[in-house]
Residue, then its C-alpha position, 0 to 999 in steps of 0.5 A: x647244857x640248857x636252851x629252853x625254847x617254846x613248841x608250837x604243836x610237835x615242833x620244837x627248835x633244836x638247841x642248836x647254841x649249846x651245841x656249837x659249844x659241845x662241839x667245839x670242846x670235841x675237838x680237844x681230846x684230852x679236856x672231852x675225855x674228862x668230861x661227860x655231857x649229859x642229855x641237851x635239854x631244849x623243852x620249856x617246863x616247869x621249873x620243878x620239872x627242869x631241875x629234876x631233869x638236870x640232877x646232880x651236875x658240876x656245872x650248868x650251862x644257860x644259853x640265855x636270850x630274851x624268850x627264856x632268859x627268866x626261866x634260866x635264872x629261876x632254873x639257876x636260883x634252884x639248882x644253886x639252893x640245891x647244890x651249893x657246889x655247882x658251877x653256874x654259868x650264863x651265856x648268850x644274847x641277853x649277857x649284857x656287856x656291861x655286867x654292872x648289877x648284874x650278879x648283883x641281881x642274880x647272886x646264883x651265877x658263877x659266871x658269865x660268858x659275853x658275845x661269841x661263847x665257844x673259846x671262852x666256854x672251852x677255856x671255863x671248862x679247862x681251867x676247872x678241869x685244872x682246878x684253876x681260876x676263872x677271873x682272867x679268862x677273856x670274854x668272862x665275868x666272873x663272880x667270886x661268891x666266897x668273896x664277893x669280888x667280881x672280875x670283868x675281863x676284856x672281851x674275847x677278839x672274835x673268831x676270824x677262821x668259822x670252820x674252827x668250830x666243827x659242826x655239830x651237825x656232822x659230829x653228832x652232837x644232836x644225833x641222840x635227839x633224833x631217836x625214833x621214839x622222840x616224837x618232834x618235828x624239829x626246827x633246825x638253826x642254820x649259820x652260814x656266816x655271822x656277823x653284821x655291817x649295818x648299825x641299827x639301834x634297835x638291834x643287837x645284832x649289829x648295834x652294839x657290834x657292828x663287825x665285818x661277815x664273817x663266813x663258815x667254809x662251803x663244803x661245811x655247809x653243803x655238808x650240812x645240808x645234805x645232813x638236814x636231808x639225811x635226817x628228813x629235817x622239815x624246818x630250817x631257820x636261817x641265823x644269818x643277819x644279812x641271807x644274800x648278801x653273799x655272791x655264794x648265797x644263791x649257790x647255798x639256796x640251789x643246793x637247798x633246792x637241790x636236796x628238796x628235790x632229791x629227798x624231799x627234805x627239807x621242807x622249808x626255809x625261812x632266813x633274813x635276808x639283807x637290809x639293803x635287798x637287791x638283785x642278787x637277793x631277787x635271784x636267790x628267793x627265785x630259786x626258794x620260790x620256785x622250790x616251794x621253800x619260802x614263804x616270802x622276801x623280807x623287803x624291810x623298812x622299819x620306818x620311812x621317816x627321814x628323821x626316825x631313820x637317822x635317829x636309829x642309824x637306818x639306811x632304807x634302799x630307795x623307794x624307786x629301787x622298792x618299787x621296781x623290786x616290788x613289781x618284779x617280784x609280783x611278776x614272778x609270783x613270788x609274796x614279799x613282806x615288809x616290817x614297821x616298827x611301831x615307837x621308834x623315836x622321831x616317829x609320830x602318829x602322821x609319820x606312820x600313817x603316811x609311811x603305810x600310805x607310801x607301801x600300799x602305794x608301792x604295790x606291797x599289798x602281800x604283807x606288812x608285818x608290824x612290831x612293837x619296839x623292844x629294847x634289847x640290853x645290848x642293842x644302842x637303844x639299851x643304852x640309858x644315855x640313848x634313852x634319856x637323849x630320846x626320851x624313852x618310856x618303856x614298859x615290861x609286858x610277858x613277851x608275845x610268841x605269836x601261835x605258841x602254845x598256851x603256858x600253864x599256869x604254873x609255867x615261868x612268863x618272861x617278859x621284854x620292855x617295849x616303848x610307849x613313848x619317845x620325844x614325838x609320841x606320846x603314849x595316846x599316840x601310841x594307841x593310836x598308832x596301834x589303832x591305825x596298824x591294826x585295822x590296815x593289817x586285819x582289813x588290808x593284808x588279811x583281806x577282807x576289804x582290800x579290793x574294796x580300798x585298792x578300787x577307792x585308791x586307785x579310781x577315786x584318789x582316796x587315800x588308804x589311810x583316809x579309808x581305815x582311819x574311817x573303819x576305826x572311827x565307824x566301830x568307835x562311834x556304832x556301839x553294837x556294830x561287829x567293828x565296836x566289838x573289835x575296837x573294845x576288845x583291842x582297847x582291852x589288848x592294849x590296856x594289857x600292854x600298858x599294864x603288864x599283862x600282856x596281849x595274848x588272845x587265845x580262840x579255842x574254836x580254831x586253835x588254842x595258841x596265841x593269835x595276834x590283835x590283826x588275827x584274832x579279829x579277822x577269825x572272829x569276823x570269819x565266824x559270822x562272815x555274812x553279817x561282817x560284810x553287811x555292816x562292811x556295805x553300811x561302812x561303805x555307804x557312809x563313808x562314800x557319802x561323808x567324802x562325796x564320791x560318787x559311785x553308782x550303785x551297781x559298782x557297789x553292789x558289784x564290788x562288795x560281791x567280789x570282795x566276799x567272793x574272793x576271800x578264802x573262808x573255811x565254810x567255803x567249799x564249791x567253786x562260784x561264779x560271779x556275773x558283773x557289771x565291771x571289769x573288777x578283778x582286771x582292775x583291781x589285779x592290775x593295780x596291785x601290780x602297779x599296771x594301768x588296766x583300764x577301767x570298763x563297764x558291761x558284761x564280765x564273767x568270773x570263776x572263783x576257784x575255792x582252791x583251799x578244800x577246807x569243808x568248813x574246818x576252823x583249825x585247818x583255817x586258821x592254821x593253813x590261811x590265816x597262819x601258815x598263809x599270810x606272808x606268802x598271800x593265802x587269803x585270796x582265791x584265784x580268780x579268772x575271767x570264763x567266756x558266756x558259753x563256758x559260764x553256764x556249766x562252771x557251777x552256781x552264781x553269785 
């Protein structure tokens, strides 16, 4: 049984698919007796190396989805020259639906399982158990290679009662992979339900099936969780499509919480919550909040184009409703994110921008996190028809695992196609786009000049984007400037993108993984932190100037002081007071926030605490803030206004 999967440093995700098979096969005594599984096998390495691991076998299993579905068919292309005998069978994700060409492709397959795998996996290994045929087995392709016929037979009706298929938490199945002398920190996959009403066409998720939720029994699940806790498991990650939208999910995060009190285990929890997010999913990311188990709230978006909306068969929550959910969960403290995706079809360059202008003016200035559009084979969008109707243009790039350790050489790269182009974007649009997305998550999000553009917004009317659109043309117009430096080496990302090479960049002095294009520019500014914001003041200066806004001197001044201030760096290591002539950080928090703080001038006195004790470590850095930090808003230091007789003994001024 095989589910290869990257690691990040010792992490590594428990291949918890193939363990849903083995456990369900469990459960019928007389066919497990007659079987023997041999170790799971959860690492990606070389080919070679794999294949050494898997020996001599009967049958291979692949659990197959976009992150290791080449290596799968070059494993299976070996394994099938070595052992002619072995029965080789595919499932997972990546299995598309419609299976023509595809044993054609990939002659070395035996079979392949389509959507929910458990049944149709249990009734394969009966039939050649019984030495009987596998070309009328429900929810099975099936490629007689002796001679050449293949059989699709009709999809399997999906699993109505969940608890049919045991837990291979609590039957053990994974208990061998939690040796003490296995050196992982294991990332742990969670069902708590499965299915998904919505229809997104980007999406195969619910897209291609669009099925009703279907829900794994409590005692089951609290059963799980006091597993993870037992086995002092740090990571949980969430598969459910749609976390809270279940009354009973609140209860799941208070049991979570619960155990993490308790036991300290496990540490984390991240999940997807619902498209549609509402009150009851405010509460249940309180709950995760106040334990310290969330980096923050999905409030995703994909789009705020009316007419990319329908064409991807999205339904967006109201922006009023955003609004109040925003401002509720700022007050509470707790980071949300929202998600864009760039080449959605209907999407043009204006669209986007004015879509990022629409959720910074919303109050999301945590986190905006920006996807390229792939196409998944059994999403809508996969579609050929859907793809001539909107005429999309694709490209296959080695797909970006953002902080994934570097690959060897000799490693196999796997690949995904995302779109260049549409009906209303051309591909320089698309450049473009990337432009604009770019300098708003790198200067915005990370930090670096968003009190500056939250300040210009707000007290001079000017639009975010009028603002990073002339942070991108200041850099493309002043060869030599740290900001043309970054717009080469983007350009250089994306002529990658469009050729196939991919867009990894890796920054040794920090931390040998892949950053992305946002991140790696933001630590490469962190390097000369002094002269960055420099040029920052010549941008500023000009810029004020080309849009006749009037700022005194000693705002600006005042300004770009609190900016590099306020923004966590690595050389950081003392408290510092800042002594200004402007109410700023009042200001600027309560306009984040959507409050109306009044604006004033005279004598304002701040403490700047340098709560991060990085003592001028890159890596821990660039783990802890620009990785670990950025949903849950890391980057800015606390902040508090200090009266005149108290000032004199916080620490040096700035």
């Amino acid at each position: 049984m095989l589910q290869p999967n990257s690691a990040y440093g010792k992490q590594q995700y428990l291949p918890y698919s193939v363990g849903m098979l083995i456990s369900y096969v469990q459960q019928y005594p007389d066919l497990y007796k007659k079987l023997e599984f041999r170790p799971l096998l959860y690492k990606r390495d070389k080919v070679e190396s794999i294949v050494g691991q898997i020996g001599e076998v009967d049958v291979l299993c692949l659990s197959s989805y976009i992150w290791n579905f080449r290596l799968n068919m070059a494993i299976a292309c070996e394994v099938r020259k070595r052992q002619p005998g072995c029965l080789i069978v595919v499932g997972g994700p990546h299995v598309p639906d419609q299976i023509e060409g595809f044993f054609e492709q990939n002659p070395f397959l035996d079979a392949a399982c389509h959507r929910e795998g458990e049944k149709t996996f249990c009734h394969v290994l009966k039939a050649i158990t019984k030495d009987q045929p596998l070309n009328n087995i429900d929810g099975l392709s099936y490629y007689d290679r002796a001679t050449g016929e293949i059989f699709k037979n009709p999809m399997r009706t999906r699993i109505e009662h969940l608890d049919e298929i045991p837990s291979p938490y609590l039957t053990g199945v994974f208990d061998h992979l939690f040796r003490p002398d296995n050196d992982v920190e294991w990332q742990v996959m969670w069902e708590t339900n499965r299915g998904c009403p919505f229809t997104c066409t980007f999406c195969d998720w619910g897209s291609a099936i669009a099925s009703k939720v279907r829900k794994f029994g409590m005692d089951r699940l609290l059963g799980e969780i006091q597993w993870f806790a037992d086995h002092r498991v740090s990571w949980v990650f969430g598969c459910d499509a749609n976390f809270g939208i279940l009354p009973r999910d609140k209860e799941l995060a208070a049991a979570l919480a619960e155990a993490k009190e308790r036991t300290g285990y496990p540490h984390q929890f991240r999940v997807c919550f619902t498209k549609n997010s509402n009150n009851r999913v405010f509460g249940v990311a309180k709950i995760l909040h106040d334990a310290h188990m969330s980096k923050g709230v999905s409030l995703s978006m994909q789009s705020l184009d009316s007419e990319t909306l329908a064409n991807v068969r999205r339904d967006n929550i109201k922006l009023e409703v955003f609004h109040e959910l925003q401002a509720r969960y700022l007050e509470e403290g707790v980071a949300t994110f929202s998600e864009l995706i760039i080449g959605l079809p209907g999407e043009t360059y204006e669209s986007f921008r004015n879509g990022l202008d629409v959720l910074l003016d919303q109050g999301q200035h945590s986190g905006i996190n920006i996807y390229n559009c792939s196409v998944m084979p059994n999403a809508e969008m996969g579609d050929p028809e859907y793809q001539k109707k909107y005429k999309l243009r694709m490209v296959d790039q080695p797909i970006f695992q953002a902080h994934a350790a570097r690959l060897a050489d000799d490693v196999m790269v796997e690949y995904e196609p995302i779109v260049i182009e549409t009906h209303s974007m051309t591909v320089a649009d698309w450049r473009r786009i990337y432009h604009f997305a770019w300098a708003v998550q790198c200067f915005h999000l990370l930090g670096s000049l968003q009190a500056v553009s939250v300040l210009l917004r707000n007290r001079y009317g000017v639009r975010y984007s009028t603002f990073y659109e002339a942070v991108i043309e200041f850099g493309q117009r002043n060869p030599g400037s740290v900001l043309n430096s970054e717009m080469g080496i983007l350009d250089g990302v994306l002529d990658n993108i469009l050729s196939g090479t991919g867009s990894d960049q890796y920054l040794t002095e920090f931390l040998d993984i892949t950053w992305p294009p946002e991140e790696a520019s933001h630590l490469r500014f962190a390097k000369d932190i002094d002269g960055f914001y420099r040029e920052c003041r010549h941008f500023l200066d000009e810029f004020l100037l080309a849009q006749k806004v009037d700022m005194p001197e000693a705002l600006k001044d005042d300004l770009m002081r609190y900016q590099q201030a306020t923004l966590v760096h690595y050389d950081r290591r003392n408290d510092v007071t800042l002594n200004l002539r402007y109410n700023l950080d009042e200001y600027i928090k309560g306009c984040r926030k959507g409050n109306s703080v009044a604006f004033e001038k005279g004598d304002f006195k701040y403490k700047v605490t340098a709560t991060h004790k990085l003592e001028g470590d890159a890596e821990k850095f660039a783990r802890e803030v620009v990785w670990y930090g950025r949903k849950g808003g890391k980057f800015i230091y606390p902040v508090e206004r200090v009266h005149a007789d108290d000032f004199a003994s916080i620490g040096r001024g700035v």
